[in-house]
N, CA and C atoms as a LAMMPS dump frame, in Angstrom:
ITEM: TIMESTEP
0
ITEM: NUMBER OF ATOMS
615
ITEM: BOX BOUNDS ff ff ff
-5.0000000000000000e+02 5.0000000000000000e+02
-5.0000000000000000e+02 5.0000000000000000e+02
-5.0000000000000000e+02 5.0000000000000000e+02
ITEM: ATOMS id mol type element x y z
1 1 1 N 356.813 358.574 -242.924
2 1 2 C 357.702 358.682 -244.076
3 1 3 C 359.171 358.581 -243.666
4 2 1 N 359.612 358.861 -242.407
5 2 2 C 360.651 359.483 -242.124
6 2 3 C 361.54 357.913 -242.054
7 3 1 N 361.023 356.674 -241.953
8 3 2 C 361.342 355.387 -241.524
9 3 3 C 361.463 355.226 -243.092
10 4 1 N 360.582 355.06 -244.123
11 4 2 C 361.076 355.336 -245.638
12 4 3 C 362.493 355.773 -245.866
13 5 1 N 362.202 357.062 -245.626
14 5 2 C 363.583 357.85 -246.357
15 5 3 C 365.18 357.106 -245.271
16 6 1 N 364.695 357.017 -243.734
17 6 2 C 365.875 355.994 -243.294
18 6 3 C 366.684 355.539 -243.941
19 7 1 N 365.891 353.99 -244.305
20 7 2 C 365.873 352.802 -244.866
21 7 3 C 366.576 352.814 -246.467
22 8 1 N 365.486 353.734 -247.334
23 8 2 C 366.518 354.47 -248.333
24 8 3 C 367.918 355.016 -248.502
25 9 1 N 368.147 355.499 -247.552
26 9 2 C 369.245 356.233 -247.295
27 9 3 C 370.174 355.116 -246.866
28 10 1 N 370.027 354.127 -246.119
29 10 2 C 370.909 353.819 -245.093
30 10 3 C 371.21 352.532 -246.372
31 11 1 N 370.36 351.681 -247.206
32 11 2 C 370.696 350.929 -247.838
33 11 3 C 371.647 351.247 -249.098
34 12 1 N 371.476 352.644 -249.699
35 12 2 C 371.931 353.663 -250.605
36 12 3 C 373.675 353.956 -250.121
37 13 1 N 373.716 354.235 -248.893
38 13 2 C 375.239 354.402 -248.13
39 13 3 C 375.76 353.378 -248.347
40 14 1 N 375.224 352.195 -247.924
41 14 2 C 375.759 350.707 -247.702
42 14 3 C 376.346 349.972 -249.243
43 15 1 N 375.351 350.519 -249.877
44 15 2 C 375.921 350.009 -251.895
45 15 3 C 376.54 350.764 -252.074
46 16 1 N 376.855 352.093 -251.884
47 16 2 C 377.598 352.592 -252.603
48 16 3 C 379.245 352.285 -252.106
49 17 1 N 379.625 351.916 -250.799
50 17 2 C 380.985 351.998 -250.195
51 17 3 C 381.586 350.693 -249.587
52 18 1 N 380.505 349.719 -250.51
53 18 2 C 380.562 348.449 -250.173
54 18 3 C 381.576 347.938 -251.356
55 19 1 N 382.749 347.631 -251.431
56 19 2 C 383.894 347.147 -252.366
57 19 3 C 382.731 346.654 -253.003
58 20 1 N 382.908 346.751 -254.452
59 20 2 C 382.685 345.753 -255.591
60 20 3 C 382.936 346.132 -257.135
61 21 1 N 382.374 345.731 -258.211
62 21 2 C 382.546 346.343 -259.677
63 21 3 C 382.666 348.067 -259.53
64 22 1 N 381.695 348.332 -259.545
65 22 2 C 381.714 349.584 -259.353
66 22 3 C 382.037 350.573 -258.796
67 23 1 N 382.594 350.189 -257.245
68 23 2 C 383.269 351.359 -256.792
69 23 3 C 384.654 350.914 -257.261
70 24 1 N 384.903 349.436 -257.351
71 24 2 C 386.784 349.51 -257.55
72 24 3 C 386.929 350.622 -258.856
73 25 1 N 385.918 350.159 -259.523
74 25 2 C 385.834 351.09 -261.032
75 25 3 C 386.235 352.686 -260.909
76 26 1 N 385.274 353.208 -260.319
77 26 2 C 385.008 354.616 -259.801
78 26 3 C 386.82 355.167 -259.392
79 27 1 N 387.364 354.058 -258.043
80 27 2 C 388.998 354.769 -258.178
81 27 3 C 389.799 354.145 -258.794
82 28 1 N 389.63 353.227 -259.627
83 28 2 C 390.855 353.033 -260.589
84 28 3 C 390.429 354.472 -261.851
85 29 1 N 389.324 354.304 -261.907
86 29 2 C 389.449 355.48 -263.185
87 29 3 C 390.058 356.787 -262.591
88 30 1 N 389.664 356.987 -261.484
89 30 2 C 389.73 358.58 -260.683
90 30 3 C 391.038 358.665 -260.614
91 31 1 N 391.966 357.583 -259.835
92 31 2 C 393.379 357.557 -260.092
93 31 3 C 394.168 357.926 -261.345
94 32 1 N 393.152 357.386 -262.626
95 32 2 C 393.898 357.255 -263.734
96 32 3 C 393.567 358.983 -264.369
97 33 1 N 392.605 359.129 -264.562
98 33 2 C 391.785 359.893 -265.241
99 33 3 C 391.5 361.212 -264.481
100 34 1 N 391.806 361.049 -263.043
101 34 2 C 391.391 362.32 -262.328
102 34 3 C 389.826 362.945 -261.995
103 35 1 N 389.552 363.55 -260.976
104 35 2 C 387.734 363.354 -260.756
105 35 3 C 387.375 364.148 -261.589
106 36 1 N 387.541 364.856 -262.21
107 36 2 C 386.497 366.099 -263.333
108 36 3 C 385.861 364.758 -264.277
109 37 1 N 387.334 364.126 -264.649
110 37 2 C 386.727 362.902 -265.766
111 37 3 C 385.647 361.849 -265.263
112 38 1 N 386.253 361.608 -264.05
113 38 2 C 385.258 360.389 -263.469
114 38 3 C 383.928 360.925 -263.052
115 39 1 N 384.07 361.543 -262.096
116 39 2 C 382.627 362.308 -261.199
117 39 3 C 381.18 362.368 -261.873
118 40 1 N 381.284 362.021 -263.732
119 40 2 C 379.903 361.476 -264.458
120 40 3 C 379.467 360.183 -264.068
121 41 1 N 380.591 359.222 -263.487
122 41 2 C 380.26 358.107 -263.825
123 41 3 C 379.461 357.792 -262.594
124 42 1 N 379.217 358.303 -261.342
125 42 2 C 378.454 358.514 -260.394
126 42 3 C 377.17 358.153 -260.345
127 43 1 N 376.789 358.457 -261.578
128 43 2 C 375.164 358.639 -261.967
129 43 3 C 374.846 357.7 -262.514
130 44 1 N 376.002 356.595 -262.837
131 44 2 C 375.86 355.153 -263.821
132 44 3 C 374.308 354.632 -263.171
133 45 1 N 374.088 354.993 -261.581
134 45 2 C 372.997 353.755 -261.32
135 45 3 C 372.162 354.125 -261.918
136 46 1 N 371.66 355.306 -261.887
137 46 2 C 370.116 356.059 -262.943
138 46 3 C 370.384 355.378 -264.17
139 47 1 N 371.316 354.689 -265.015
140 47 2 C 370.893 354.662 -266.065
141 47 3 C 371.087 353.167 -265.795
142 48 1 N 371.608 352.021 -265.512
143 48 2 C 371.442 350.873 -265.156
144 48 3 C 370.175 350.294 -264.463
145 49 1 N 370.242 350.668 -263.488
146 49 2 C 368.991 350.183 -262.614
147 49 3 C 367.641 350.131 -263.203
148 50 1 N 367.488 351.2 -263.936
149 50 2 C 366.345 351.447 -265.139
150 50 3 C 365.702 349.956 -265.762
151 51 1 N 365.997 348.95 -266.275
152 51 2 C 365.271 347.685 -266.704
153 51 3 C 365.424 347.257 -265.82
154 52 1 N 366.507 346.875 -264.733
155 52 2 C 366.488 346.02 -263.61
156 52 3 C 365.24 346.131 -263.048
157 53 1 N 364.967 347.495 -262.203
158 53 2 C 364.163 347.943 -261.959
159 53 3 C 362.234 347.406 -261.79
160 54 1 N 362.251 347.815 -263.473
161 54 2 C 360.719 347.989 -264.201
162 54 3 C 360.812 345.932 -263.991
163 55 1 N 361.814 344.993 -264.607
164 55 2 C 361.437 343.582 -264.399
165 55 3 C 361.04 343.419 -263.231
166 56 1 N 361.358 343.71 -262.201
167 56 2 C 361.598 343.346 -260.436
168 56 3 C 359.954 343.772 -260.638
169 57 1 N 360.017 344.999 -260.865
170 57 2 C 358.272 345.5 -259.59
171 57 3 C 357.393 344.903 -260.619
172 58 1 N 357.697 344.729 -261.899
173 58 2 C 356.789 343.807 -262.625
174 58 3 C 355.996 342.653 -261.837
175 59 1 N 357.329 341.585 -261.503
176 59 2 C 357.227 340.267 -260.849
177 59 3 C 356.621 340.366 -259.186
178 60 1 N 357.257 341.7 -258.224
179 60 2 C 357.154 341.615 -257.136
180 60 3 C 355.322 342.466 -257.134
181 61 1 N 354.948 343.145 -258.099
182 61 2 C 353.584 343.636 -258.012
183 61 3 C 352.466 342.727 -258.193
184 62 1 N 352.886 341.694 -258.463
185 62 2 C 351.834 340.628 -258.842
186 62 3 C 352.207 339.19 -257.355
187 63 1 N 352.803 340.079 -256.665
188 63 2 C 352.967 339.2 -255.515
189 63 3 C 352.23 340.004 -254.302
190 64 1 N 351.365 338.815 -253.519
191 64 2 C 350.197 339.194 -252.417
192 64 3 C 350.959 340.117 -251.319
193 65 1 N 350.751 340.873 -250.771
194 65 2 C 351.042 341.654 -249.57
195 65 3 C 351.892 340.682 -248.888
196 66 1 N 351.117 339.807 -248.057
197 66 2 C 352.186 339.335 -246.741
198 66 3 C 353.415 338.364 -247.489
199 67 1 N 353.023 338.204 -248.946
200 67 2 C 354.703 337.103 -249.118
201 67 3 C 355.319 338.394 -249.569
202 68 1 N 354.773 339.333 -249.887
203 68 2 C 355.95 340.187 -250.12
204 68 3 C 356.505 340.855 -249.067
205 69 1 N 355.781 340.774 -247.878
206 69 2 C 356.278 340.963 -245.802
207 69 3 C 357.583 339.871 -245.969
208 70 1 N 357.158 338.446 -246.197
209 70 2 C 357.932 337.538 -246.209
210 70 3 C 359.461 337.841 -246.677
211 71 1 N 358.91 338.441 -247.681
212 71 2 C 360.508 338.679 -248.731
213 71 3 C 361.362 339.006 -247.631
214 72 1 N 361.27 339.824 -246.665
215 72 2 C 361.644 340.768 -245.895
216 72 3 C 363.183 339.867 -245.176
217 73 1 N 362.385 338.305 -244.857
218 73 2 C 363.558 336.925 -244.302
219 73 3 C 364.593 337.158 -245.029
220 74 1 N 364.27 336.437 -246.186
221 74 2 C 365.3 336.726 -247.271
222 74 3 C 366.169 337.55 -247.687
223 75 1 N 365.895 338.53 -247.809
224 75 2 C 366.4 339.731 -248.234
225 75 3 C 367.45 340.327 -246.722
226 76 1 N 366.789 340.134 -245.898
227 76 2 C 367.745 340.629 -244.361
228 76 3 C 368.648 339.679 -244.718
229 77 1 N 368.66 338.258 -244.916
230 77 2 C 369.521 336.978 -245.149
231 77 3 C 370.664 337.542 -245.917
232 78 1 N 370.438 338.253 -247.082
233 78 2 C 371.102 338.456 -248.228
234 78 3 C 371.909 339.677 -247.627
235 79 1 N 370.999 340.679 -247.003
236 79 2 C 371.912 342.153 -246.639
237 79 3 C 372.789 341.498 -245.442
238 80 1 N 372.812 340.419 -244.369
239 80 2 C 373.87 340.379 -243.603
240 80 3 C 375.26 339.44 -243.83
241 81 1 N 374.642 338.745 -245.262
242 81 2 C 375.656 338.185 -246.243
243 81 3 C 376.789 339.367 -246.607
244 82 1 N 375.959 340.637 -247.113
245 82 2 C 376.795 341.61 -247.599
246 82 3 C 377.598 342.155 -246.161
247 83 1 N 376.792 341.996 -245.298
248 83 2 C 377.327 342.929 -244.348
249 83 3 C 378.907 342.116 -243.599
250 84 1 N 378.307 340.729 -243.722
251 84 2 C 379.726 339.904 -243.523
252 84 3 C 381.123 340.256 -244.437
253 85 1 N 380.755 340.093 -245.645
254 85 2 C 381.549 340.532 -246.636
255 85 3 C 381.834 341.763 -246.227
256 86 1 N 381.341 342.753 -246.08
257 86 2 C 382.145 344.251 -245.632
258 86 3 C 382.839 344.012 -244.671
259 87 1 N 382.385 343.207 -243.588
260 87 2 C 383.245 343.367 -242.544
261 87 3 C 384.63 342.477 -243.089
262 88 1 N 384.432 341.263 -243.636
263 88 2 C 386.065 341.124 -243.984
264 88 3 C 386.743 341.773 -244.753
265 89 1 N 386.294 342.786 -245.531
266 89 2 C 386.924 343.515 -246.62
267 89 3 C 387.518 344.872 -245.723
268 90 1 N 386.604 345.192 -244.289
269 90 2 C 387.114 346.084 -243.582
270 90 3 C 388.62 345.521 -242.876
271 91 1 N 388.389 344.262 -242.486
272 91 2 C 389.465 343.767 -241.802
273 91 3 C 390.538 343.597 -242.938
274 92 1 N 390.366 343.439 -243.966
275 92 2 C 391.748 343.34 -244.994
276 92 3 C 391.973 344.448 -245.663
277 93 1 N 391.23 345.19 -245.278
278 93 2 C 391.028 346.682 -246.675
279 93 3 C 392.284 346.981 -247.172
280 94 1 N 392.715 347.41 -248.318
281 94 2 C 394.032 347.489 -249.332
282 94 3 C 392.965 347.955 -250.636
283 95 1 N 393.418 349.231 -250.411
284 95 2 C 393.131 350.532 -251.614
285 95 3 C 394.345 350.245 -252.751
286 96 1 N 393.327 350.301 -253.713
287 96 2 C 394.109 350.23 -255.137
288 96 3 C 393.205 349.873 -255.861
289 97 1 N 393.844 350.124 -257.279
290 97 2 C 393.115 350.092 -258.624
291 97 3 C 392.807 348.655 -259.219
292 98 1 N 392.211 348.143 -259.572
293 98 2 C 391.71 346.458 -260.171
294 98 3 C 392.767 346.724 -261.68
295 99 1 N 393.543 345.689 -261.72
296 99 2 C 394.142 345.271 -262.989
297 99 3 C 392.918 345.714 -263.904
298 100 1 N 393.432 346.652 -265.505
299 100 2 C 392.86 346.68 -267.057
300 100 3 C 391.738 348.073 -266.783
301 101 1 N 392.011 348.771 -265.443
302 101 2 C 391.42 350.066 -265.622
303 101 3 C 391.95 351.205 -267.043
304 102 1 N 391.512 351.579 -266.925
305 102 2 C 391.877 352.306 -268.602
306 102 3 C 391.084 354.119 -267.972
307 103 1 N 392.189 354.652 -269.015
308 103 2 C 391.49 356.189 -269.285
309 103 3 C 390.914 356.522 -270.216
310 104 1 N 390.051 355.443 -270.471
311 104 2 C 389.142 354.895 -271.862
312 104 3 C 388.087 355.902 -271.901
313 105 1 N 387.46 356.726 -272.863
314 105 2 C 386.559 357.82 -272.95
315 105 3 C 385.074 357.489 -272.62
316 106 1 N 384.152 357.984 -272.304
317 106 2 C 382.95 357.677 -271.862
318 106 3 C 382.442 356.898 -270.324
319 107 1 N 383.415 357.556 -269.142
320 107 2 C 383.324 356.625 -267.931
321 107 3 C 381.79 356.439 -267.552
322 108 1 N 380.46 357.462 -268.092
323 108 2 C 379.564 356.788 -267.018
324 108 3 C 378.803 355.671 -268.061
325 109 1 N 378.795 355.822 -269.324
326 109 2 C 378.698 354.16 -270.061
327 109 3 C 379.079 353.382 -269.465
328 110 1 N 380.609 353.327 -269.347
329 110 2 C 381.2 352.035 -268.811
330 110 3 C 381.011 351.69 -267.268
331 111 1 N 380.936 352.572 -266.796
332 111 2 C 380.156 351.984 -264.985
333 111 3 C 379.356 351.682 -264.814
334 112 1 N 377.882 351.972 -266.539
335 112 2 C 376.499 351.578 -265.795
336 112 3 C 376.899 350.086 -266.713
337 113 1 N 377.439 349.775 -267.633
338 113 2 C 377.76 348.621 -267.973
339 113 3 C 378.333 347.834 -266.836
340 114 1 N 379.528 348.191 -266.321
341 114 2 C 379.662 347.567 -264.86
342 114 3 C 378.425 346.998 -264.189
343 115 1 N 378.102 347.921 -263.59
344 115 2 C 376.831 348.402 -262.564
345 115 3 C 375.573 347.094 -263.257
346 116 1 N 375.051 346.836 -264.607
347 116 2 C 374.449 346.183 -265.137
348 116 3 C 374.856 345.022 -264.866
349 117 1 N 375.861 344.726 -265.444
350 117 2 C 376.547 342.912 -264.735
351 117 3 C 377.087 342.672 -263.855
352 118 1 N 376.524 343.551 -262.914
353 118 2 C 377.026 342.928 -261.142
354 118 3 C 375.325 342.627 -260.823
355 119 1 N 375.417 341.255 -260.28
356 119 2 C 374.392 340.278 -259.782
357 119 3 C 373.761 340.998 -258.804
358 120 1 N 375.191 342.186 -257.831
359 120 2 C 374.008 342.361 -256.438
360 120 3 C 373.237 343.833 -256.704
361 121 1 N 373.726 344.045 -258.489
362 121 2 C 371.888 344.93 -258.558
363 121 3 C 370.667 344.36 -258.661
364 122 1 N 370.834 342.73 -259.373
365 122 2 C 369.335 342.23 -259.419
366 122 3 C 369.359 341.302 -258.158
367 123 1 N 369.76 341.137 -257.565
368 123 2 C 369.563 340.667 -256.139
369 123 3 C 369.118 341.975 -255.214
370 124 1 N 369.877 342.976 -255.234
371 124 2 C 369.493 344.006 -254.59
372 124 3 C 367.698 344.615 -254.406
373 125 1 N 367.745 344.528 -255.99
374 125 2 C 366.347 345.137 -256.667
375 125 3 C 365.225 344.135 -256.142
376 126 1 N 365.314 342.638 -256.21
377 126 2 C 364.45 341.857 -256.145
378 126 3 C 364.225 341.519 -254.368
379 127 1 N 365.023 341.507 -253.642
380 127 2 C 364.896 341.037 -252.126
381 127 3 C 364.88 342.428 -251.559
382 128 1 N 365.31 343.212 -251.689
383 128 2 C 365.446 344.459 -250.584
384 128 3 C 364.778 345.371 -250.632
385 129 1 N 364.795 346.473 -252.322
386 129 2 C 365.001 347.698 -252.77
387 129 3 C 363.548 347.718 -253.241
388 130 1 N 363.134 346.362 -253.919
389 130 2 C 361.712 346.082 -254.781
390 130 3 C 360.913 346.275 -253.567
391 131 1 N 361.254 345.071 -252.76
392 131 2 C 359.674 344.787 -251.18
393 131 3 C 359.539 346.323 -251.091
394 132 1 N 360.657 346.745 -250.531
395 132 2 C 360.774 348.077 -249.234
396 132 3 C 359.691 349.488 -250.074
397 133 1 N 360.14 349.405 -251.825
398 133 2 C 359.508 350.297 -252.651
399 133 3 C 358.184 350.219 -252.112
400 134 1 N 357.811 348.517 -252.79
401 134 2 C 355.897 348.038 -252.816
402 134 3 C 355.301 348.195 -251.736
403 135 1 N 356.208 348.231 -250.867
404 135 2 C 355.228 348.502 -249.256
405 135 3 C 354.789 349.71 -248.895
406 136 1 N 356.035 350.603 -249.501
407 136 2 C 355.866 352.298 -249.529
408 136 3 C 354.604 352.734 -250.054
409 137 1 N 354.208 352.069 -251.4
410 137 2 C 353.721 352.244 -252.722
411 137 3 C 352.241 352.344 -251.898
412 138 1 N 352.48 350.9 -251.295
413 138 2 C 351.158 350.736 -250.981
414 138 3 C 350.321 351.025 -249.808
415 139 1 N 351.226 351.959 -248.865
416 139 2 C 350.713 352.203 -247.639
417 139 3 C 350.349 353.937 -248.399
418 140 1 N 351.237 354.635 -249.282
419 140 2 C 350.901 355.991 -249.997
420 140 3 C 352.31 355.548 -250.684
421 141 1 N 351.808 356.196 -252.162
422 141 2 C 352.304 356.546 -253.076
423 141 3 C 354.106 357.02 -252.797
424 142 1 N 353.564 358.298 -251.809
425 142 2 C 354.979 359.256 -251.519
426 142 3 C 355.812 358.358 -250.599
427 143 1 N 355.675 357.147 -249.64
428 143 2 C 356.797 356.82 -249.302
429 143 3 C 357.348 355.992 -250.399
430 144 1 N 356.841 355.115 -250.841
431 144 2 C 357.477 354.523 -252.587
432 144 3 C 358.706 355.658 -253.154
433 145 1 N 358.091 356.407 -253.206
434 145 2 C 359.001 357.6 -253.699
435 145 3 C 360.061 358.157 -252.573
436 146 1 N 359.793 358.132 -251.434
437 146 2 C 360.526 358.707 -250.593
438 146 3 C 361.893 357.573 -250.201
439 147 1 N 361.943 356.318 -250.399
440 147 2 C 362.146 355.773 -250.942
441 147 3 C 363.305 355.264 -251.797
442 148 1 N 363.239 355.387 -253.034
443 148 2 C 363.656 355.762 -254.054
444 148 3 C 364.688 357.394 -254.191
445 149 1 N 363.765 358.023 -253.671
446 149 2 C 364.894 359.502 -253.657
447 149 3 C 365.542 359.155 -252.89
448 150 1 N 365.257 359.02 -251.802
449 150 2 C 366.748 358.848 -250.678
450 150 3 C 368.215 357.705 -251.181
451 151 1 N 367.265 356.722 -251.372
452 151 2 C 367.962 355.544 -251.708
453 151 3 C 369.453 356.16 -252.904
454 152 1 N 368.683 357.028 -254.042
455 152 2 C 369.549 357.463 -255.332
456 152 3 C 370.499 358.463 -254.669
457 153 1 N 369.833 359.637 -254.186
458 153 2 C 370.486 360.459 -253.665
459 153 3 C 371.814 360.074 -252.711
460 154 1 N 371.219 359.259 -252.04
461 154 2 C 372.443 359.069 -251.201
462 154 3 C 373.797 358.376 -251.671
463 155 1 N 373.344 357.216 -252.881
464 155 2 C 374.661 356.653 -253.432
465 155 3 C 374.485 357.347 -254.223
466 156 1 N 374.099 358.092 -254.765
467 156 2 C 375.464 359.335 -256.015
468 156 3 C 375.82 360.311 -255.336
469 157 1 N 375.411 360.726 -253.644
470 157 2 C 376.306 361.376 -252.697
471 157 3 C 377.493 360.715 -252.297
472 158 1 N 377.103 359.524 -252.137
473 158 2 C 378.147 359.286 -251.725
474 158 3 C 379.586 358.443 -252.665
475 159 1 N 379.111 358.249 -254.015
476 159 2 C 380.184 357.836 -254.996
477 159 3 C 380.564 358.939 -255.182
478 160 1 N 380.185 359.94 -254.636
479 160 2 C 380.914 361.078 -255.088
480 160 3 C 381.958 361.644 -254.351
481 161 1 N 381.529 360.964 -253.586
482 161 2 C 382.76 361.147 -251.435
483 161 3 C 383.929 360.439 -252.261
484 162 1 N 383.186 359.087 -252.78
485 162 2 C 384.386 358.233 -252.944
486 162 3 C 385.429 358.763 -253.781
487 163 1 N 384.614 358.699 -255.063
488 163 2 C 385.879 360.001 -255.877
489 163 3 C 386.907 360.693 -255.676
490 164 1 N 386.044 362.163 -254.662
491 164 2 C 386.786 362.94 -253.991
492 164 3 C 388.16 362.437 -252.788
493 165 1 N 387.438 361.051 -252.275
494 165 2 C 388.107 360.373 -251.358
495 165 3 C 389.528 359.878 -252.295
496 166 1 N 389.332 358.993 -253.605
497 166 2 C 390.072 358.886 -254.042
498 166 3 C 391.021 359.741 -254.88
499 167 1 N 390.466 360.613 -255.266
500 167 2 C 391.707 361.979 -255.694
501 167 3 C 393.034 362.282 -254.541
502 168 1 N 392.228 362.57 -253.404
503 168 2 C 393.535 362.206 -251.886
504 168 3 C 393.814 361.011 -251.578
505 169 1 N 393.758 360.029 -252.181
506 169 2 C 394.721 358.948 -251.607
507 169 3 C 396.036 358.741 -251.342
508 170 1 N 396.827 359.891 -252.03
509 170 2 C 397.897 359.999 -251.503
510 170 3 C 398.007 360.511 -249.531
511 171 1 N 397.507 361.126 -249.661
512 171 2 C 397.097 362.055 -248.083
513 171 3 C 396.179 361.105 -247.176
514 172 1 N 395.157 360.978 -247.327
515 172 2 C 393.936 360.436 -246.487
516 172 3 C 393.056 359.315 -246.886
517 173 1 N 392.858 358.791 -248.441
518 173 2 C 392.133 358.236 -249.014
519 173 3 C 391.91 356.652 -248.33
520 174 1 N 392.939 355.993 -248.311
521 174 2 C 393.072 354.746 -247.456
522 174 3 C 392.252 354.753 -246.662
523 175 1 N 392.53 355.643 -245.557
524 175 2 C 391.861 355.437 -244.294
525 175 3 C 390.553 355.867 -244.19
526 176 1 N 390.406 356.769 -244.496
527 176 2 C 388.723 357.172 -244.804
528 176 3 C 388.237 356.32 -245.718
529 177 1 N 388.781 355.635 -246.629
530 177 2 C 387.793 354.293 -247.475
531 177 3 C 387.347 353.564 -246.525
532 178 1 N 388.593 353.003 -245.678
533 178 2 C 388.366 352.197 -245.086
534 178 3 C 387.487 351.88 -243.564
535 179 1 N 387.467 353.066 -243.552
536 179 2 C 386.342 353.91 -242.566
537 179 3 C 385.219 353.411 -242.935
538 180 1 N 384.908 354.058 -244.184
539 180 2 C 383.295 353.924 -244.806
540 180 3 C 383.105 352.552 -244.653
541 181 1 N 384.381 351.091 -245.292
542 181 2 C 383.626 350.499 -245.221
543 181 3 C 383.411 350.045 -244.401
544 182 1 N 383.608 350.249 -243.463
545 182 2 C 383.577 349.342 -241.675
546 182 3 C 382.151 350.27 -241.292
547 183 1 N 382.472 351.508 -241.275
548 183 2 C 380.471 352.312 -241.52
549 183 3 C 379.374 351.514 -241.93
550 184 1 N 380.016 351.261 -243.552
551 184 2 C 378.868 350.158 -244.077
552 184 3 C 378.709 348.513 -243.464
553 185 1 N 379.344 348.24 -243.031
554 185 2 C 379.279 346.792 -242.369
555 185 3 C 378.203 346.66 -241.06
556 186 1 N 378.636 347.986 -240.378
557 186 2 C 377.693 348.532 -239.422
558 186 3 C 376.044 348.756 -239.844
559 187 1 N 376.273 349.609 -240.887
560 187 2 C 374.819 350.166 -240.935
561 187 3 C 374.184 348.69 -241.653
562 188 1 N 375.173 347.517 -242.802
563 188 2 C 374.774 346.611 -243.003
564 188 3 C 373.528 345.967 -242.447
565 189 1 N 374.452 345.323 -241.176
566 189 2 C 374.367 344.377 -240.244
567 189 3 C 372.739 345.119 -239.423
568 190 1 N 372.848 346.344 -239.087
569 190 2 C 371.297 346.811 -238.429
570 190 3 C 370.385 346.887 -239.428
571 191 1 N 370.414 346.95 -240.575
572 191 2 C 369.676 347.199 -241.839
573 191 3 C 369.022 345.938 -242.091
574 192 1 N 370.103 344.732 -241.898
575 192 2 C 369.342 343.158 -241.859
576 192 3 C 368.735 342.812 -240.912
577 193 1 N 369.236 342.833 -239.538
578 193 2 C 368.281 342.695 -238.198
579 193 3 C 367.104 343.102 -238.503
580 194 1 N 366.879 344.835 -238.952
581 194 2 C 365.857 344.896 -238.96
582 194 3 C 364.868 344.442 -240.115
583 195 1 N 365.266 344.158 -241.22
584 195 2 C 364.436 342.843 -242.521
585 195 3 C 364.101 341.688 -242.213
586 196 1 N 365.199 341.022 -241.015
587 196 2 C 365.053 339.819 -240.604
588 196 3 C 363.53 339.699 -239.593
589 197 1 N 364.004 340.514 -238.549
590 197 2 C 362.607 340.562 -237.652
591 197 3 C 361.168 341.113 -238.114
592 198 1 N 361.077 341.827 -239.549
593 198 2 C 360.082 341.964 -240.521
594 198 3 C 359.891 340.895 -240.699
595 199 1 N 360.426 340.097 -241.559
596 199 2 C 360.561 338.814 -242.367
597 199 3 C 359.578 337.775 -241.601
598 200 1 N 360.294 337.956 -239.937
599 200 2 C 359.749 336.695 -239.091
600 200 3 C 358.807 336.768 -238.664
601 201 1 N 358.297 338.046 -238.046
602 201 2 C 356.844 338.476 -237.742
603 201 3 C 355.891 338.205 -238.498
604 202 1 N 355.824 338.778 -239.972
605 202 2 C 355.152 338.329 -240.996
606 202 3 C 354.678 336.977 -241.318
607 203 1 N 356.197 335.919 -241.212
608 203 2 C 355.567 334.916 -241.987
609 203 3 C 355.381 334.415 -240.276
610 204 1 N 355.417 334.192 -238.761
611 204 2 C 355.272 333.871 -237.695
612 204 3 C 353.943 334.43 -237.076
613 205 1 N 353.828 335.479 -237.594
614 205 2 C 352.894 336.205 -236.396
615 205 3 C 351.544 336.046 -236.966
């Protein structure tokens, strides 16, 4: 189980502190709005991910065991795409708020709306998050789940760092963002190696 909850965890760190819709979201509001207001919007993925979700294991449950090993190519392909992208976003990192943030009422609506029309949740769900579930699922039930908890737990732990991170940006926030994301580029980059050499064994061996 303990390779489950890893994997969960370590992909969960990596989305959550990886620049995109949703975290720029998270500190432009926190800046604007302050964390008591923002710190709901944390939880946006529980309510987004929800149809993403149920379509993915729909499609990926009706797919045979070893192409869903296979997925594994792909999907490492896709996580060291991201992991490239972190690393240049580490090398340029510049904290600040995205133009048309607002102290608009209802922040975790509007983040899982975010969170909904960013592509790398259904990319996420379908190459990475879906396989890693079905394999859990199907070796026992509880790593599927083990899984899944880690995976949630850890990015609404850690959008919640971010928050907090961004309330001190006057003091520390910069640099500890920019920490994480060079963290995440790291844990990226081993997170794909190891999908990739799944991937190849499977469809090679």
């Amino acid at each position: 189980m303990l390779i489950y909850l890893i994997q969960g965890a370590t992909y969960g760190f990596a989305a959550a502190v990886q620049p995109g819709p949703l975290s720029t979201y998270l500190v432009a509001e926190t800046l604007h709005a302050g964390w008591r207001r923002t710190i709901p919007a944390i939880f946006a993925p529980l309510i987004s991910d929800g149809p993403v979700a149920v379509a993915m294991l729909l499609l990926l449950s009706r797919t045979p065991a070893r192409l869903l090993q296979m997925l594994s190519l792909p999907g490492g392909l896709y996580v060291l795409y991201l992991a490239v992208g972190a690393y240049r976003n580490w090398r340029s990192y510049e904290a600040g708020a995205p133009a048309g943030a607002s102290r608009g009422d209802r922040p975790l609506l509007k983040a899982a709306l975010v969170n909904f029309l960013n592509p790398n949740c259904y990319l996420g769900w379908s190459l990475v998050l879906g396989p890693m579930l079905l394999r859990g699922w199907r070796e026992t039930p509880a790593y599927g789940i083990a899984v899944i908890a880690s995976f949630y737990m850890t990015i609404i732990a850690t959008m919640g760092g971010i928050v907090m991170l961004s309330h001190g940006a006057r003091s520390f926030g910069r640099r500890a963002n920019r920490a994480l994301v060079g963290l995440s580029a790291l844990a990226l980059a081993a997170f794909a190696l190891y999908l990739i050499a799944r991937g190849a064994l499977a469809l090679f061996g």
